[in-house]
N, C-alpha and C positions, 0 to 999 in steps of 0.2 A: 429439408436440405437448405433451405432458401434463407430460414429462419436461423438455422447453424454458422450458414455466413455472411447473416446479418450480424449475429453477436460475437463473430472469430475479427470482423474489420471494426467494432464499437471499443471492441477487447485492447485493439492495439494503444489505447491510452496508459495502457498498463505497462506496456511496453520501452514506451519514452520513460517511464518512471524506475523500471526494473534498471533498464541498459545501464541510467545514469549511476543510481545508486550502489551497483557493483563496480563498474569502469576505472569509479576514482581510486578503487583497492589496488589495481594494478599499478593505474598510475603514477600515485601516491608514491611510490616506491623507487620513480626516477625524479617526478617533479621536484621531492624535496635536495635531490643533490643539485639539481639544473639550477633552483632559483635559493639553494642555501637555508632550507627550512627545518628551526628546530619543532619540537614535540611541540609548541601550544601554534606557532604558525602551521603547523602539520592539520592540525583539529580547527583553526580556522579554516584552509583551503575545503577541508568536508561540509565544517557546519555554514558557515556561508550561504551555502545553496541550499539549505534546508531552514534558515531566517528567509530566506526567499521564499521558499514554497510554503513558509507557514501566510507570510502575506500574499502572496496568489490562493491560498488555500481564502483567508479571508474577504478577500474580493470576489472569489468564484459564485461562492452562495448566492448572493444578490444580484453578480451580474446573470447567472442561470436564470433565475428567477424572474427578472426582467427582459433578457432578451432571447431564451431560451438555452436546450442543453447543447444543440446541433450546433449554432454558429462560435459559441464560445470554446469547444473541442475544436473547432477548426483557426480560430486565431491562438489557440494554445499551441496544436501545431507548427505553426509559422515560428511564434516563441521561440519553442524548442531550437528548430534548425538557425536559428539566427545561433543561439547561445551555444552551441553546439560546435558550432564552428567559430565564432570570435574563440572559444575557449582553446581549439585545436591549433589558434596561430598567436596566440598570445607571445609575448615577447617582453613580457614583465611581471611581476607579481601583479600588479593593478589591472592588469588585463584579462590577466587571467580570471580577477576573483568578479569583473566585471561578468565574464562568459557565464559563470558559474552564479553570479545572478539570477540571469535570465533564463539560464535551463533551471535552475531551482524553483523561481517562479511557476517555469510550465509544468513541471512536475507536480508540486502543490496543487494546482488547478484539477491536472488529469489526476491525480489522486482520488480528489474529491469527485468530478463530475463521474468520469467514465464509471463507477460501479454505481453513480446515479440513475444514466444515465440506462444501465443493463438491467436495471432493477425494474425499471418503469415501462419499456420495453419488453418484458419478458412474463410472460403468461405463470400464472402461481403454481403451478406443477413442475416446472422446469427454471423455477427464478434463482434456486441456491446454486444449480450446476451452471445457469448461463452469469450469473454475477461472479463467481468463482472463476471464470473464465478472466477474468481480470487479474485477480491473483495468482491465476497457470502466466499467463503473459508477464505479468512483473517478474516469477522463479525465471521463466527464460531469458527475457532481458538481463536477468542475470547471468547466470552461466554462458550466454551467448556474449556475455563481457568479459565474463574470467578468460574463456578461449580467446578471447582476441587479443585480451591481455598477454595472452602464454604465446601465441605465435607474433604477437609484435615486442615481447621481451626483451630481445636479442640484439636491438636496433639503439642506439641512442635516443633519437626522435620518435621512437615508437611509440610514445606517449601521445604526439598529437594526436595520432591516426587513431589512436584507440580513442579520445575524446570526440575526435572530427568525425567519426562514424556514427557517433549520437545523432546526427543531421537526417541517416534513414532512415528510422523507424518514423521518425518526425512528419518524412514527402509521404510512408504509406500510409499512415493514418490521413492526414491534409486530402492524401487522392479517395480515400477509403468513405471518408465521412462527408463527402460530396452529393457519394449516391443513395447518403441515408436518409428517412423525412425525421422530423422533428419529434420528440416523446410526445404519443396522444396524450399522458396523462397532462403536460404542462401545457399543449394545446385546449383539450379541455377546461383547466382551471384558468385559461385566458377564452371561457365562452369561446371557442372557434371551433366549433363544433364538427364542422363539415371538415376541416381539414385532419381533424383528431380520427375521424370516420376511414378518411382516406389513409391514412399513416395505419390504421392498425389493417384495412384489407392489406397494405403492402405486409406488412408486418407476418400477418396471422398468414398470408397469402389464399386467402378467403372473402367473398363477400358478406357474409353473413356474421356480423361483427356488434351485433344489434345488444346480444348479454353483455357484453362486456362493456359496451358505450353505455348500456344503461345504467351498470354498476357507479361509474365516473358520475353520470349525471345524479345519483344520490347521495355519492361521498360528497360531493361540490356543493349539494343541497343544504349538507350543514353549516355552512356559512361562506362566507367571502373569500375565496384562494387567493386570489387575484392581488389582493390587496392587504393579507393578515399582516398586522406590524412586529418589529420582532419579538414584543412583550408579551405575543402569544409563547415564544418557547419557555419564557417562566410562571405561565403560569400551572394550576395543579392538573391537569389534563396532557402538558407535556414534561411535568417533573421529572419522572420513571425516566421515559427515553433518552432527556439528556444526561439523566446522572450518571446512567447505562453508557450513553454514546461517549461523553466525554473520559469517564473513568477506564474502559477498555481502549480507548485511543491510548491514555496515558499509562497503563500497564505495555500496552502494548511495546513501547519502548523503553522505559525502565526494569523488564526483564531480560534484555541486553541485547535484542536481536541484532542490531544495524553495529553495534560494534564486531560484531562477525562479520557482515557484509561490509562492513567498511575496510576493517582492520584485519581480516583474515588472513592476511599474508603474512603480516608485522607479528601477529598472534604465532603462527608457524616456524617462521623464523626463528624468533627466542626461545619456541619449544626444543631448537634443534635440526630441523630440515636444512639443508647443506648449501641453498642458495633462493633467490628471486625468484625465479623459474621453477624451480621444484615446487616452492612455496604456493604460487602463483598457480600451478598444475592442481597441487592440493584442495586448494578454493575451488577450482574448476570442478572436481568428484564433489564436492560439498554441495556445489549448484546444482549439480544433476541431479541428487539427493533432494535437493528443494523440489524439481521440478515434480520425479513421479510420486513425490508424496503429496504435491498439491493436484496431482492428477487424481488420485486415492482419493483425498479431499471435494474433489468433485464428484467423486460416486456415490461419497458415503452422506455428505451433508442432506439431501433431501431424502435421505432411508434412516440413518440414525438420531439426526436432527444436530443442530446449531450447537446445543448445549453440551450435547452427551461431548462429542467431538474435542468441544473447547475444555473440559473437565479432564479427559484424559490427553489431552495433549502439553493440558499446564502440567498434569503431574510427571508427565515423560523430561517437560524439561525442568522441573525442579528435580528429578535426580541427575539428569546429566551435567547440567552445573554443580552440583553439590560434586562428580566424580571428577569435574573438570579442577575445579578449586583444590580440593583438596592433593590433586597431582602437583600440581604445581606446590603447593607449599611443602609437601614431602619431598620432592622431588624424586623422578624415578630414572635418571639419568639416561641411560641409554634408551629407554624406555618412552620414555615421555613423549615424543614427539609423533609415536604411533596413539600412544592413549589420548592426547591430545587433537588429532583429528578422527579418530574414532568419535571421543567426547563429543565433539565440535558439529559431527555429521547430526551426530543420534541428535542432538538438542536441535538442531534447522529439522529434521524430520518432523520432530513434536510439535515446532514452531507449526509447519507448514500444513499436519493438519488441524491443529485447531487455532491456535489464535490467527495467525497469519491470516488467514481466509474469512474465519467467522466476523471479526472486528469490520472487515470491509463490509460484509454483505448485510449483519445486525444493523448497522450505520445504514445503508440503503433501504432497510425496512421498518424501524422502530420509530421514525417521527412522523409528525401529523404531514398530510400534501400541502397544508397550509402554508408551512415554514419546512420542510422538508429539505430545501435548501439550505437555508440556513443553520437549520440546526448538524446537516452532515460540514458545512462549513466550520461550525465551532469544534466541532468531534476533531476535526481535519486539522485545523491550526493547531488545537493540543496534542494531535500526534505529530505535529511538525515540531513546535517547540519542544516538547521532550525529546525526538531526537535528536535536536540539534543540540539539543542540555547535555544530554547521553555520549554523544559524540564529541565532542568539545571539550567531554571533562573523560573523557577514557585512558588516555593515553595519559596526562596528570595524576590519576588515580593509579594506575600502576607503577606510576613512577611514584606516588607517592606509599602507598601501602605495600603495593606488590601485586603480581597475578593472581595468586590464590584467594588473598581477601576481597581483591576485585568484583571475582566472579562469584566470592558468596552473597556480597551486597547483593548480585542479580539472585540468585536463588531466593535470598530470605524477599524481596519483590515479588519473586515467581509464588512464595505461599501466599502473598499479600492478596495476588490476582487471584487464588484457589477459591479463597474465602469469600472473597469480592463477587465471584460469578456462582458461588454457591446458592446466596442470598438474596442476590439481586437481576442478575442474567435469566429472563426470559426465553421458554420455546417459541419459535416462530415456522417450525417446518409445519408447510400444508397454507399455510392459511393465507389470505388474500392480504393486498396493501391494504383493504378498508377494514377486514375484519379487523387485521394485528391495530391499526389504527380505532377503530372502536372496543378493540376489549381493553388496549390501554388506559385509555378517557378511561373506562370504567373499574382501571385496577385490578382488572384481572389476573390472574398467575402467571397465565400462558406458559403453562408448564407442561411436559409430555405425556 
């Protein structure tokens, strides 16, 4: 119990990341009459904050790694609610894309640290259900956006409040991560032995913590943590993990998720739904639909394993895109707008159990402790920059090809990923940070 709400208060980083990332869909939808925004100022107001979080994504790695994972969640916190709230009183375009900054940045950071941060922290029998726990918190941040969206709808200024409520999740994490100790494993790889000792009795809520400190004290045996420069992640010992890490980062957005989460309402809309609000209700069932599938996702990832998961989840959403495109280009008139959030759901369902979740937690367990930061940093910044690539050119791309060809470019992605994790995507259910860490050194399959 103790250990459940250690990793439900670590989780809420996931939180600040979700809330933001759905919020602006609602938004979006009054911002752009208040401050006069066409289509490519539309997809800056989004991606904006997602050039931010790729460079808080960039700086996270190193500053984790030198000052730890505990203090850096907690001035990302603070971030957040600053940004949070300038964005909620903005009273210009310039002010606004300021706000939107600064929550982009902390969002970036808690992207990358928080399923670091759950990974290292969490004992190898229960590591895919308590990292996963991050990815359940982002789906909610979401839909707990859409609803707020839908009942501040109605309002002119509803918009602030939907953005200025970003500021909560921001105080319960800040109060939340106060009473947590620091990851033994980064206390260890800074020799502080005694304290790494102390952090896992809290942790384990156990004294007897003596296997598992001795494990640490062997993985650290093989060289320098403390101190690896970042030319260890190129070399052939961390090849695998980063080409792993950084290539499902970047599928991960180029098979079109975050234009549903962004754009889902716009998307609704043009399919035919009758107003804002409807539109915006819609999104809302779609969230939910994220949520108990990433609940699913937490049962099944440490019993089916990582891969199986990510294999049929790509193929669920390479047909639902392929049914979404092609409505749209036939058009089904009266029709459409149901098939299109049917479409819309089943594909976030597929998202939500396999790649959504697996890409976070893979990233959390496939690099060396040495650069372990780092290298979930570089993972992180290319899932930042491609969303922001992704989002920035969506609303362009359908205005310049059309819907239906849109959503095939994601499909023919969605095979690209197929193949991509066929070949290359590692098993990692069962096994410890050091083993998955030394069977890669040695090339192994690590397959089921």
């Amino acid at each position: 119990m103790q250990f459940t709400l250690i990793a439900v208060i670590a989780g809420l980083g996931g939180l600040l990341f979700g809330y933001d990332t759905g919020v602006i869909s609602g938004a979006l939808l009054f911002i752009r009459h208040v401050f006069h925004l066409g289509p490519t100022m539309q997809g800056v107001v989004v991606a904006i904050a997602l050039a931010a979080a790729a460079v808080g994504a960039a700086f996270a790695g190193s500053l984790s790694d030198s000052f730890g994972r505990r203090i850096i969640l907690l001035i990302t916190a603070l971030i957040f609610i600053v940004g949070a709230l300038v964005s909620a009183v903005a009273w210009s375009v310039a002010i606004l894309l300021l706000g939107r900054v600064l929550v982009g940045a902390a969002i970036g950071v808690a992207s990358m640290l928080t399923p670091m941060y759950l990974s290292e922290i969490s004992p190898p029998e229960k590591r895919g259900a308590i990292v996963t726990i991050n990815q359940f918190y982002i789906t909610l941040g979401i839909v707990v956006s859409y609803g707020v969206g839908f009942l501040l709808s109605h309002g002119g200024n509803g918009w602030r409040w939907m953005l200025g409520l970003g500021a909560v999740p921001g105080v319960v994490l800040f109060a939340g991560m106060l009473t947590l100790p620091e990851s033994p494993r980064w206390l260890a790889g800074k020799r502080r032995e005694d304290a790494a000792r102390r952090a896992l009795i809290f942790l384990r809520g156990r004294e007897d913590v003596t296997d598992e400190l001795s494990a640490l004290r062997q993985d650290i045996a093989r060289e320098d943590r403390a101190t690896a420069p970042w030319s260890v992640l190129f070399e052939k010992r961390a090849r695998r993990p980063l080409i792993v890490g950084i290539g499902l980062a970047i599928f991960q957005q180029v098979t079109g998720i975050n234009t549903v989460i962004y754009f889902a309402p716009t998307i609704f809309l043009k399919a035919g739904l009758p107003s804002a609000s409807v539109s915006i209700l819609a999104t809302a069932g779609v969230g939910v639909v994220n949520v108990v599938m990433t609940l699913v996702a937490m049962r099944l990832l440490d019993v089916a394993g990582r891969r199986k998961l990510l294999l049929w989840g790509l193929a669920g959403m390479l047909v639902t895109l392929v049914i979404l495109s092609v409505s749209f280009m036939i058009g089904l008139h009266g029709s459409l707008a149901l098939v299109t959030v049917l479409s819309v759901a089943a594909y976030v369902a597929f998202f939500a159990i396999g790649l959504g979740p697996v890409f976070w937690l893979l990233i959390a367990e496939i690099f060396p402790l040495a650069v372990r930061g780092r290298g979930m940093s570089l993972a992180t910044i290319s899932n930042w920059t491609f969303n922001m690539l992704v989002s920035i050119t969506f609303l362009d791309l359908v205005h310049g090809f059309g819907r239906g060809p849109t959503f095939l470019i994601y499909a023919a992605m969605t095979l690209a990923t197929i193949v991509f994790t066929w070949f290359l995507v590692p098993e990692t259910k069962g096994r410890s940070l050091e083993e998955i860490e030394a069977a890669l050194e040695g090339e192994e399959k690590l397959a089921a």
